[in-house]
C-alpha positions in Angstrom: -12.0 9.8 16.2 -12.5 12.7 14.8 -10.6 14.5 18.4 -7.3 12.9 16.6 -7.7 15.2 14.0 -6.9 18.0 16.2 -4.3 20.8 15.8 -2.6 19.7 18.5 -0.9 16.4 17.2 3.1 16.9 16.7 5.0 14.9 14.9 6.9 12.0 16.8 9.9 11.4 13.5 10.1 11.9 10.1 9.1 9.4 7.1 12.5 8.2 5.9 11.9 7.6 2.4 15.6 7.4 1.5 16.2 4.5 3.8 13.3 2.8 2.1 14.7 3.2 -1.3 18.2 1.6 0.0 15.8 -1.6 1.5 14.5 -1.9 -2.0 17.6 -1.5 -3.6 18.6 -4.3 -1.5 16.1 -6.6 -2.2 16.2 -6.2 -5.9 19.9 -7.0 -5.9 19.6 -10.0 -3.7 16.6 -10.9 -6.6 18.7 -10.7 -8.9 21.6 -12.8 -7.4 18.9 -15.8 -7.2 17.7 -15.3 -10.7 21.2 -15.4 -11.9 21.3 -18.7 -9.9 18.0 -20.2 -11.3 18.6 -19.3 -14.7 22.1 -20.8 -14.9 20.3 -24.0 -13.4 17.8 -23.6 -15.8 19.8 -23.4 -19.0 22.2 -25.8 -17.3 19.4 -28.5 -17.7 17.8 -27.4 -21.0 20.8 -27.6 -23.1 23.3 -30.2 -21.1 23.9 -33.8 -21.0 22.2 -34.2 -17.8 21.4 -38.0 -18.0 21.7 -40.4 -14.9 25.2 -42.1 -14.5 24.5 -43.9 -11.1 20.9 -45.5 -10.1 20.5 -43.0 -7.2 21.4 -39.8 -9.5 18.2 -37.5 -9.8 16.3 -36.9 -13.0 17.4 -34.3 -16.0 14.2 -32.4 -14.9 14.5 -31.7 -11.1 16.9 -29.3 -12.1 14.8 -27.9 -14.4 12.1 -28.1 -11.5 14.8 -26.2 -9.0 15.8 -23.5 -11.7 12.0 -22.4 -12.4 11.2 -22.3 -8.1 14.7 -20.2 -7.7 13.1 -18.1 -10.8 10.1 -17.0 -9.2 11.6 -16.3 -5.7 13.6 -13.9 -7.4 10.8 -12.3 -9.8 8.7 -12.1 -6.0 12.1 -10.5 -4.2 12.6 -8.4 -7.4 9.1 -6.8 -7.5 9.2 -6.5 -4.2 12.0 -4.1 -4.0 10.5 -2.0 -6.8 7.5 -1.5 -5.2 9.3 -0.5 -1.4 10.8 2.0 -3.7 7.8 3.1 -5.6 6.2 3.3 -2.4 8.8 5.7 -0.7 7.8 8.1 -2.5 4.3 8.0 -1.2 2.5 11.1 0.2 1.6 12.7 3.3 3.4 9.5 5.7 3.5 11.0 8.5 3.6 9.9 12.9 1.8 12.4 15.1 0.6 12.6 18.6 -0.7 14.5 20.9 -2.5 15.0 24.2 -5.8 12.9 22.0 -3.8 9.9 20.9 -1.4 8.7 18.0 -2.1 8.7 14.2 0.0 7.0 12.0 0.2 7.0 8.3 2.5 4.7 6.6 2.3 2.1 3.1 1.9 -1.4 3.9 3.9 -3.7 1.6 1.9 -6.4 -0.3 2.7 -9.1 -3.1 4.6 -8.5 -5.6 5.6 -5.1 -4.7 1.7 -3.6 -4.3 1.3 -1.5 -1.5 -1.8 0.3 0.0 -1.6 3.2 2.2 -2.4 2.4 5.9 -3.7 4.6 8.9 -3.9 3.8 12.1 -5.6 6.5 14.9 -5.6 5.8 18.8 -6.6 7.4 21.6 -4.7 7.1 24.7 -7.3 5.5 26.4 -7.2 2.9 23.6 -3.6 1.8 23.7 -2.8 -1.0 26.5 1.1 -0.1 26.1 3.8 0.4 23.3 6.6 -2.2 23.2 9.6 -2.2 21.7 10.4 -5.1 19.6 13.9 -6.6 18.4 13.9 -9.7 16.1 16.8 -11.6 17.1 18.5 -14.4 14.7 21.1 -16.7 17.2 21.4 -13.6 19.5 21.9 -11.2 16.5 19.6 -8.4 16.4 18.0 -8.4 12.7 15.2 -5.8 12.8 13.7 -3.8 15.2 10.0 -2.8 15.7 7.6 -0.9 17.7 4.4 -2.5 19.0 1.4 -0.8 19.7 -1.0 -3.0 21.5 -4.7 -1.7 21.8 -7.2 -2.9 24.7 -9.2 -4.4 21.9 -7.9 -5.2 18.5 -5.5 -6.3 16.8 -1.5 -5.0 17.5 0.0 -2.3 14.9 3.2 -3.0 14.3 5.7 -0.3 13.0 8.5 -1.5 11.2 12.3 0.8 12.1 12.6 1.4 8.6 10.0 3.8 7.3 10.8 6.5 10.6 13.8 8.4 10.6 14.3 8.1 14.4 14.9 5.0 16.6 12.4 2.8 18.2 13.3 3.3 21.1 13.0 7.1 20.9 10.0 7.3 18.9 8.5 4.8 22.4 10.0 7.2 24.3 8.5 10.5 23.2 5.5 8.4 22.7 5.6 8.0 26.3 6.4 11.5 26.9 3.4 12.4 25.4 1.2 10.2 26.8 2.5 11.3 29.9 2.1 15.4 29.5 -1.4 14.1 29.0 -1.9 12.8 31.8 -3.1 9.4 30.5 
């Protein structure tokens, strides 16, 4: 590996930390907007007069049960956002390659907004092929990835948001690249 560490890797796009701060942003309001749900549900069953009128009316406490679950989904989608923002501000994220292979640098998102710096190195002769990726919710594109499948391995998947550029165009001066050489 230590070939990929070779002055002649270029950068392929630029770590966008600005859109990863929007993402966060995102997801912390959305948080929010459940917590606000749960805690009204929560309150709604502490202090009312929640008794069963009917025999097929549900308990006082499933409410209660419903308010605290709606709770923690937004505490997890709450720190989550913080720590996609926290963690666009990590250093030295970068995308290279070069006539060796590709290096990538990126954070890798955990629970509750932990993070851990990920690097990824391949040579050319290591990588099966690149694949762009587009999640698709009832025909609506939702996210886009590229796919980097090795010969042996497990496949690195880089997500559109933490890259300046497009998939596509980050596959396609991957490809370039790979091509100039000669692999």
């Amino acid at each position: 590996m230590d070939i990929l560490d070779a002055s002649g890797m270029q950068s392929v796009t630029a770590y966008a930390p600005i859109r990863i701060v929007a993402l966060g942003i995102l997801k912390v309001i959305f948080g929010l907007l459940v917590g606000v749900i749960g805690a009204v549900l929560v309150v709604a069953s502490w202090t009312g007069d929640m008794a069963p009128r009917q025999p097929g009316d549900l308990p006082p406490w499933w409410m209660m049960v419903v308010g605290s679950v709606l709770a923690f989904v937004a505490f997890s989608y709450v720190a989550g956002g913080v720590g996609r923002m926290i963690s666009a501000f990590a250093g030295d994220c970068y995308f290279k390659a070069g006539p060796a292979g590709v290096a990538i640098r990126k954070p890798q998102q955990g629970w509750f907004g932990r993070f851990r710096m990920v690097e990824y190195r391949f040579k050319w002769e290591e990588i099966k092929q690149l694949v762009h990726f587009t999640h698709r919710i009832n025909l609506i594109p939702v996210s886009r990835e590229l796919r980097i499948e090795p010969r042996e391995g497990k496949t690195v998947v880089v997500e559109r948001f933490y890259f300046s550029e497009s998939i596509k165009e980050i596959q396609r001066r991957l490809l370039a690249v790979q091509a100039s050489a000669g692999r």
